[in-house]
N, C-alpha and C positions, 0 to 999 in steps of 0.2 A: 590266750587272747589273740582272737585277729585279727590283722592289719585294717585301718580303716582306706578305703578306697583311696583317698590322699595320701596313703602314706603309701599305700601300693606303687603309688605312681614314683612318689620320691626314689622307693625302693630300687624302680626300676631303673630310671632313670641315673642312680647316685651308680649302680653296677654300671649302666652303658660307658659312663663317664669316669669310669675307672678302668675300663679296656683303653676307651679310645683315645683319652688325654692322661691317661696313669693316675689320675685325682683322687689319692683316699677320701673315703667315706668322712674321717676327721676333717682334712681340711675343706669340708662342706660346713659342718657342722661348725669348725672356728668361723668360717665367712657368714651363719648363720647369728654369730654369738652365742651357742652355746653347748652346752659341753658334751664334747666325742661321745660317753661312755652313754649318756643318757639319748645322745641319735642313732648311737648302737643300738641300744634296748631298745627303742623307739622304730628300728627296722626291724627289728628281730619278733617284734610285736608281743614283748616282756612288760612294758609300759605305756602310758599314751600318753604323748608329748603335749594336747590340745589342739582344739581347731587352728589358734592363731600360728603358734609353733610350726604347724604342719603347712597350710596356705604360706607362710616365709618359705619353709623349705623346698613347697612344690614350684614356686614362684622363683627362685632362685637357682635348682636343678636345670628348669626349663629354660630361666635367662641364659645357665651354662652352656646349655643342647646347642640355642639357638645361634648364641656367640661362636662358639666352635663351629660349627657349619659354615658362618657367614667370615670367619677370618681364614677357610682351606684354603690355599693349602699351608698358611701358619701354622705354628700347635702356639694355643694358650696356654700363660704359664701356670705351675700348679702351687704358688705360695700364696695362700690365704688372705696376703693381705694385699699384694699387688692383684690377686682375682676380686678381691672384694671394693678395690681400687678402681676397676675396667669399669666393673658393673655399673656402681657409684655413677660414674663418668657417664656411660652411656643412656642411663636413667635419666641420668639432672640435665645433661643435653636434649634429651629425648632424639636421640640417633638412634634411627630405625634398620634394624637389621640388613634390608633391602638396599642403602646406603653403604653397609659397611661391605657389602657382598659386592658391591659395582666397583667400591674405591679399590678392593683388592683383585677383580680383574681389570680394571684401569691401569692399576700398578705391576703385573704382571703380563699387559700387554692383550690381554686374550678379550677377543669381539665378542658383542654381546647380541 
């Protein structure tokens, strides 16, 4: 079976965020709600999670990307439910990426 274009992307995106922030593939899948073994098969393109499933997860990878980028040079943390806590947060506020990138070179001094 193969991957549908959405999951490609998650695909991709769940390996970048596994080099760069050490993030297993699982605790994507816990902050998704559900279960490792089936976001396994669901990369591996053994099974199809569905459209909604897969738009959470692409939705979610990318919130990751973006948030890592816009907190460097912090690292975010990798426990599923403090990450799934951030996102939450920055969501229900609607703080824009753009925002969290200025506060942290404000905070580190460096001109923009």
């Amino acid at each position: 079976m193969a991957l549908t274009t959405t999951m490609s992307r998650v695909k991709q995106r769940t390996d970048a965020l596994k080099l760069s922030l050490k993030l297993p593939a699982r605790n994507i899948a816990l902050i998704a709600d559900i279960s490792p073994t089936a976001f396994s098969n669901g990369l591996l393109g053994v099974t199809y999670l569905g459209c909604e499933i897969e738009a959470k997860l692409s939705e979610i990878t990318l919130d990751l990307q973006t948030l890592e980028d816009a907190v460097s040079p912090l690292v975010l943390p990798t426990d599923p439910e403090r990450l799934r806590a951030i996102l939450r947060y920055v969501k229900d506020l609607q703080i824009e990426t753009n925002n969290i990138r200025a506060a942290m070179n404000q905070f580190f001094g460096v001109a923009e």
